[in-house]
N, C-alpha and C positions, 0 to 999 in steps of 0.2 A: 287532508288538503285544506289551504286557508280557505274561513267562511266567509273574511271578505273580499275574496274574488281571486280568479286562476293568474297565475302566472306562464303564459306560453311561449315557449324561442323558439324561433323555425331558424334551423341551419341553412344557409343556402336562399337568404330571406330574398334575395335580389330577382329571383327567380321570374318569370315570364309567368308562372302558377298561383304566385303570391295573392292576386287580386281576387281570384276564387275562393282563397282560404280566408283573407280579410270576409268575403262574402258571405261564405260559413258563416263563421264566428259571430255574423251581424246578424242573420236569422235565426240563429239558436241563443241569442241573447237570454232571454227569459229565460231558459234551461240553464243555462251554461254561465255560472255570471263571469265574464272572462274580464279581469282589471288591464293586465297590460300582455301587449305581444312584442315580443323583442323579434326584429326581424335581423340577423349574423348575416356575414359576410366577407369576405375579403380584398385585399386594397385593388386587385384585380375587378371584382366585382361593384367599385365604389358608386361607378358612376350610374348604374343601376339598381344597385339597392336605394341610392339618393331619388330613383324616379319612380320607383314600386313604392318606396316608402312615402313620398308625398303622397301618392294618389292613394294608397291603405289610409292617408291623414284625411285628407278630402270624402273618402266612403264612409270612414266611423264620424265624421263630422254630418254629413248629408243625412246619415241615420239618426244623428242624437244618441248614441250611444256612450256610456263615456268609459270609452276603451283608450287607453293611453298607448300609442305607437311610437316604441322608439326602434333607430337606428343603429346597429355599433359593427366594429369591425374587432369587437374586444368577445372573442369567444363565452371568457371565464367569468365576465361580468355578465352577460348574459342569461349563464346559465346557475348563477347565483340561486336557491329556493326556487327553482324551475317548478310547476308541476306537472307541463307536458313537454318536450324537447322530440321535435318533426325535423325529422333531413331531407331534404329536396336537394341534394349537392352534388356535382359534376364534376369530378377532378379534370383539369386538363383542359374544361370548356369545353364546346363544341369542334372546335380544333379536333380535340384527340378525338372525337366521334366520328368526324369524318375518315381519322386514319382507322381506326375500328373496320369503318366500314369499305374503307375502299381499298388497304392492303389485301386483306383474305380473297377479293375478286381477283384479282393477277393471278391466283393460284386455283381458280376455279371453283373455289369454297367460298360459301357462303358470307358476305358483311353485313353487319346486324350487330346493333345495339347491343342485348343480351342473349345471345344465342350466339353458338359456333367461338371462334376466333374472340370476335369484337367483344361477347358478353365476358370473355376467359380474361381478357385485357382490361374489359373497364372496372372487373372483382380486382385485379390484383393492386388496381389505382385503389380502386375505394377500401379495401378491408383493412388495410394498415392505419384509414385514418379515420373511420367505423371506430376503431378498437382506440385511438389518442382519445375522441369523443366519448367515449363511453369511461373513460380512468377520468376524465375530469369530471365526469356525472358521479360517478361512485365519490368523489372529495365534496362537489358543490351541490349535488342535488340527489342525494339516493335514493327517495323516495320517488323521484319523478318518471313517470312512464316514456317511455322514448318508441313513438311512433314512426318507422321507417316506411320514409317510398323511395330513396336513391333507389337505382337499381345495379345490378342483378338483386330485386329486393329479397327473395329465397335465399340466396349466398350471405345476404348481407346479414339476414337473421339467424343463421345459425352461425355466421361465424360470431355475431353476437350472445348467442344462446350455448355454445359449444369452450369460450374466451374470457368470457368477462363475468364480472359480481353483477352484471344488473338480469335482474328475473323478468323486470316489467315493460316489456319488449315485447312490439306486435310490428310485422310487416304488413303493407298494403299494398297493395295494385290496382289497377283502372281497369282491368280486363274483366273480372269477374259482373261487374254492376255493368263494362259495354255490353258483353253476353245478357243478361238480366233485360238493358233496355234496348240489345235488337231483338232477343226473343220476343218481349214484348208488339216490339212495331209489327214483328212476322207475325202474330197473333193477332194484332190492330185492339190491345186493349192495356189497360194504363200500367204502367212500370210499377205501381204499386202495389198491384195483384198479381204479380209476378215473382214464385220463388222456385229458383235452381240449389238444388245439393249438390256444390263444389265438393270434388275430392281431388288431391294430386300434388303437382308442386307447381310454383313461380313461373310464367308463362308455359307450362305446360299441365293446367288442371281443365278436368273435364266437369261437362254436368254430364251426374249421376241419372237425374229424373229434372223435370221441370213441373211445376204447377200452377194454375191460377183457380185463385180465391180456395187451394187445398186442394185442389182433383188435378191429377197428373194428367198432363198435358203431351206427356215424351212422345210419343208415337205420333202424332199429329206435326209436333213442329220437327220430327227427324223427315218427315213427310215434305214439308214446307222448305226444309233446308235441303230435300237431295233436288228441288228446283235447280237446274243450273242458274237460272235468274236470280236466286233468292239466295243472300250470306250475307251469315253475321262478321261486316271486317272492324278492321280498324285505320283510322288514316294513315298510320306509317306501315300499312300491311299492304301488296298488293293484292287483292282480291284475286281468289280465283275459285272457281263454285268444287265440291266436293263429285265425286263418283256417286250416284243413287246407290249403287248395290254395295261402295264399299260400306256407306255412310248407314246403311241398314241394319247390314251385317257386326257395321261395331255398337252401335245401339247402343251406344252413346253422344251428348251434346259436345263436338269439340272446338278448343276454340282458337281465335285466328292464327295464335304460333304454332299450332300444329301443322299447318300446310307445311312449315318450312321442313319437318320430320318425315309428311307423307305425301309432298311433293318437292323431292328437295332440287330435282332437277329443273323441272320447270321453275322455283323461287330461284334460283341462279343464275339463270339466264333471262329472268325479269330483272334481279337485283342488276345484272352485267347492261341490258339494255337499259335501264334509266338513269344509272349513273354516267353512261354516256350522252341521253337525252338531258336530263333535268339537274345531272349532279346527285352524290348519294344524300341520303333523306335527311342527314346532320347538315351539308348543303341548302337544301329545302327549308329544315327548320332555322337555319339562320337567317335567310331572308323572311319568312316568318315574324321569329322575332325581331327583327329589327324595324318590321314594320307595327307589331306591338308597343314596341316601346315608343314610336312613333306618336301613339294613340295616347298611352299613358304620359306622355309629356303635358299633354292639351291640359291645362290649368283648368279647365271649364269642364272636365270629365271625371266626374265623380261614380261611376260605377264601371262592375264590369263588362268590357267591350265583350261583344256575341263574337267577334275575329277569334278570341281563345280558344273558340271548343275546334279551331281546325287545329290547335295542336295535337299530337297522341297523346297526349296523356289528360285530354279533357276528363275531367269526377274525378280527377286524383284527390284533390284536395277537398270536394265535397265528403268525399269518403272519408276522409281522414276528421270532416268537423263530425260526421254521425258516428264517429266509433268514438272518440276524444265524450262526446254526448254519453254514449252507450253503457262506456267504463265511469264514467262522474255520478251516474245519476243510475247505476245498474240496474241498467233497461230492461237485461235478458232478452233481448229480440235475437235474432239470428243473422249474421255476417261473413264474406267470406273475406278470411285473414288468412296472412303467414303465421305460424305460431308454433310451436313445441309440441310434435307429435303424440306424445305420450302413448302411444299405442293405438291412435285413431285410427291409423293407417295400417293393417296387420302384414308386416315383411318389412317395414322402415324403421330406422331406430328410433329408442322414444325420443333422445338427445337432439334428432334431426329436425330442420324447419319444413313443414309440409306449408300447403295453400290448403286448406278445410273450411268449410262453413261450420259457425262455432258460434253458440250461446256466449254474450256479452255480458259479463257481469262486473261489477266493481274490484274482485281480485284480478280480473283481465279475461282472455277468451278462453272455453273450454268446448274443445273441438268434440262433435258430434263424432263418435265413434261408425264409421262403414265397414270394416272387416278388411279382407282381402279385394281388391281392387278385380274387375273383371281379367281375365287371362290376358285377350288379346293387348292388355296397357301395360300390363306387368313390367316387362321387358322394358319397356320405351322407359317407363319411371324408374325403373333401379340401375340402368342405364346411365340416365342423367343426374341422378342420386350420386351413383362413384364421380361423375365427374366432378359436382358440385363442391362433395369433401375431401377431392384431391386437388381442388382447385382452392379452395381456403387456406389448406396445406403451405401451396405454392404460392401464395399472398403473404403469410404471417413470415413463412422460412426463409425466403428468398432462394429458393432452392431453383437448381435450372435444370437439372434431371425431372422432380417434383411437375414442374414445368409442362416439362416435353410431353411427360405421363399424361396427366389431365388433358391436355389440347389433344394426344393422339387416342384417347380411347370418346373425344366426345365423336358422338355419331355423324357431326355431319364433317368432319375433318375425314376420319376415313384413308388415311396412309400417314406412317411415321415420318416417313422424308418431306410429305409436304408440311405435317406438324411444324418436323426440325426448321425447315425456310422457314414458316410464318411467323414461326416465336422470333427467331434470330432477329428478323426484318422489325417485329413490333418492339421487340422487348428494346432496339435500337430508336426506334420512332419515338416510343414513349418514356426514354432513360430519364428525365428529370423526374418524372413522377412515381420512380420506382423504387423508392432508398433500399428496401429490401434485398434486391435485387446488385446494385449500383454502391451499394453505404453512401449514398446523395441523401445529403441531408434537405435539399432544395426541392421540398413537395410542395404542387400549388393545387388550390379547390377554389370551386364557386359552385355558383347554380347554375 
């Protein structure tokens, strides 16, 4: 890596997350000497990256830092001697997210982001242009690490790790650090003395044990969580408190997208009543962001608005400045990452991307080996495992058999004929962004 100073592109710069990552990158200054951040985008995306990227100018300005922030809408220039390259990108906009989520309701299945239906759709959007991104990395940047949080970010990393020449490839998520700091609050002691042993995959990893300051804590906070009162959610989750006896019995820490697995009934007819009420949660976050971006116009606002953290994916980007830290400066502290199982997980392949907490070091993360997973998860994780790499299958191929397959063996679809409607229905909803699928060469991304 240059010694005098990083070179960062975030894909997807235009993002509504942006201004957390600019945040990062300003308090790890002295660690981290970062020269310049290229924030990418496209001409869809223009007139927001134009508004994120002023106010990224105004934060490194307020700070005194002198981190150079450019703008472009020119991928390959960006990615030029990259040393970090971060995706935050949304094929389709929030448009397609709201179809995500609100075709598979008509059919009584689940809408959701990355789970069911919507996560099956928004992999097939994202992996074909995952895999463009990454051929231009191997020409202009091969050394550079490419830190994913797009999501389905499990999907996104193995079809990364399973496709292409780059090795230095880590997914992240925001779920594992919200678990970390609602444990935390359900304990009433500081996020910092707070460590959980993630094991599992992409919204469906559990804690193994929790600890504070090294003395395990798990019994006390599975205690504290079969409270009906007391759960750790997340803002695009509806809340709903766990069974005491189930939540004993599995003696495990699990986290919010599990309800949608082991309460899937009751999540769908929350997910059916609020999209009647409020509109589905893609709905939600558009008037959200549009009231962000509102904030970030103010020429007078030079840092980040507290409005952020109601998005879901609040620490996305804090996380991603302490790993980018982690790997520079080979911390060796402990993280939970996407990452190349290599046998951590015993029953997954090594080829496959698990979610694990993994020692940080400068060659990248090396998962903490758990064994064989408790019995009663087993099922639920290999489960979603066949889906995941039948579902990349059906991304790369464009296959519609390939298709039908993954959407009817994930668990919360649950009958072939509904499968068959919901693909039919989306794969027609989302035709522009499917070339695979379509031979349409007319793909569009943003943030």
């Amino acid at each position: 890596m240059k010694s005098k100073g990083l070179k960062i592109v975030t894909i997807g710069g235009g993002s509504s997350y942006t201004p957390e990552l600019i945040e990062g990158f300003i308090k790890r200054f002295e660690e981290l000497p970062v020269k310049e951040i290229w924030l990418v985008d496209i001409e869809e995306g223009k007139e927001k990256l134009d508004i994120v990227g002023n106010l990224a100018k105004r934060m490194v300005q307020k700070a005194g830092v002198p981190i150079d922030i450019h703008l472009t809408l020119d991928r390959r220039k960006a990615l030029k001697d990259a040393d970090f390259v971060t995706t935050q990108f949304r094929v389709g906009l929030l448009e397609a997210r709201a179809k995500d989520e609100r075709i598979p309701l008509k059919y009584g299945v689940l809408g959701q982001e990355t789970n069911g239906p919507g996560g099956f759709f928004k992999a097939l959007r994202t992996i074909p242009v995952i895999l463009e991104i990454c051929k231009e990395m191997e020409e202009l940047c091969p050394d550079a690490w490419l830190i994913n949080f797009t999501n389905p970010a499990g999907m996104i990393t193995e079809a990364v790790i399973r496709n292409t020449n780059i090795k230095r490839v880590v997914g992240l998520c925001n779920v594992p650090i919200g678990m970390e700091m609602g444990a935390a609050k359900l304990l009433d002691v500081e996020h910092s003395r707070v460590r959980i042993d993630f094991a599992g995959l992409n919204h469906l990893v559990y804690g193994l044990d929790v600890f504070v300051d090294g003395i395990s804590v798990k019994e006390k906070l599975i205690t504290l969580l079969s409270d009906p009162d007391k759960s750790v959610t997340m803002n695009n989750i509806h809340a709903m408190g766990w069974e005491p006896e189930f939540l004993k019995a599995l003696n495990l820490f699990p986290c919010p997208y599990h309800a949608y697995y082991y309460k899937t009934r009751e999540m769908v007819e929350k997910e059916i009543q609020a999209s009647k009420e409020d509109g589905t949660r893609a709905e939600v976050v558009k008037k959200l962001e549009d009231a962000l971006f509102e904030l970030y116009k103010n020429p007078m606002l030079t840092e980040k608005p507290l409005q952020l953290e109601q998005r879901g994916g609040a620490y996305y980007s804090d996380a991603a400045c302490r790993l980018i830290l982690s790997i520079y400066t080979d911390k060796r502290d402990i993280q939970p990452v996407n990452t190349k199982n290599d046998g951590a997980i015993k029953g997954i392949p090594h080829n496959s991307a698990v979610e694990i907490s993994c020692i940080i070091t400068k060659e990248g993360p090396k998962p903490i080996a758990v064994g064989e997973l408790p019995v009663p998860v087993q099922g639920l994780i290999q489960s979603i495992k066949s889906f995941e790499r039948v579902t990349i299958e059906a991304a790369i191929t464009g296959n519609y058999e390939t298709a039908l397959l993954a959407l009817t063996i994930n668990p919360l679809v649950g009958s072939d004929k509904i499968a068959k409607k919901i693909l039919d229905e989306m794969l027609e909803a989302h035709k522009v962004y499917l070339p695979n699928f379509f031979n349409n060469e007319n793909i569009i991304l943003s943030s």
